[in-house]
C-alpha positions in Angstrom: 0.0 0.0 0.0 3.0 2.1 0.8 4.4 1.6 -2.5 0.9 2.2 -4.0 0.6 5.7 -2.7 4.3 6.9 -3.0 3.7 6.0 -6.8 0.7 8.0 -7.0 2.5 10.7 -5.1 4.8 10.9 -7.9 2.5 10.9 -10.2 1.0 13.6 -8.8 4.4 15.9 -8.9 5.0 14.9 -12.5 1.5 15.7 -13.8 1.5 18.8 -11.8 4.8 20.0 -12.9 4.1 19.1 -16.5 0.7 21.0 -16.4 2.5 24.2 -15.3 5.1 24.4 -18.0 4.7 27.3 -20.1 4.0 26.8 -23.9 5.1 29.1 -26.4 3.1 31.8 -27.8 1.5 30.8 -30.7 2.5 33.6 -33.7 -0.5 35.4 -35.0 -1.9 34.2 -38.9 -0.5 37.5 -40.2 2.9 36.8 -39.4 3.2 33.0 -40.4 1.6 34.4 -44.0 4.2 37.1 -43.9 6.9 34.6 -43.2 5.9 32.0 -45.6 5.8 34.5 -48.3 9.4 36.0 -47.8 10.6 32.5 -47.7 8.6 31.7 -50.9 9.9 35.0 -52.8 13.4 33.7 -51.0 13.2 30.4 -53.0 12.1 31.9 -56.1 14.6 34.5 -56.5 17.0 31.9 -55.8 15.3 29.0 -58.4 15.5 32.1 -61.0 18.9 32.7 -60.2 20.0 29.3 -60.6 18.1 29.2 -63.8 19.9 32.0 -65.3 23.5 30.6 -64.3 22.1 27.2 -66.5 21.0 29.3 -69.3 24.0 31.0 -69.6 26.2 28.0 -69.2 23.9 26.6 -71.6 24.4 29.8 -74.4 28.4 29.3 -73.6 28.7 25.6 -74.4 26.5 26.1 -77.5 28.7 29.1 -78.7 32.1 27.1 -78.3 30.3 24.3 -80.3 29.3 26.3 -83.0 32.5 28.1 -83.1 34.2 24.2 -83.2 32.2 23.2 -86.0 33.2 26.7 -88.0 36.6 25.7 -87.5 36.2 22.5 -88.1 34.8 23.3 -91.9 37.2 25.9 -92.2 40.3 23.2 -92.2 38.2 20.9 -94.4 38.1 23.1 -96.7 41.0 24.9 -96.8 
């Protein structure tokens, strides 16, 4: 019985403690939406900059082929 009502006891502290702990404030709607649509402007930016490094590599490697194949055409036939 002893054992019984020392558990409880605990039990008791742990729940109470528990119950008491302060939760964090939850952030209003307004500043979740504001958040969310920095980080979304954030990613785009940073998808569009990515896309323009691509595009350029891309316009690089097709000028150096073309400028390979003139050259190439230019010894054949000279």
């Amino acid at each position: 019985m002893k054992k019984l009502l020392l558990s409880f006891a605990a039990v008791a502290v742990i729940a109470s403690t528990y119950s008491c702990r302060e939760t964090p404030e939850e952030k209003p709607v307004e500043v979740e939406i504001n958040e969310t649509e920095y980080e979304i402007k954030e990613a785009g930016e940073s998808a569009a900059d990515r896309a323009e490094d691509a595009l350029n590599e891309a316009g690089d490697a097709i000028e150096n082929a073309a400028e390979e194949v003139h050259n190439e055409v230019h010894d054949a036939t000279h």
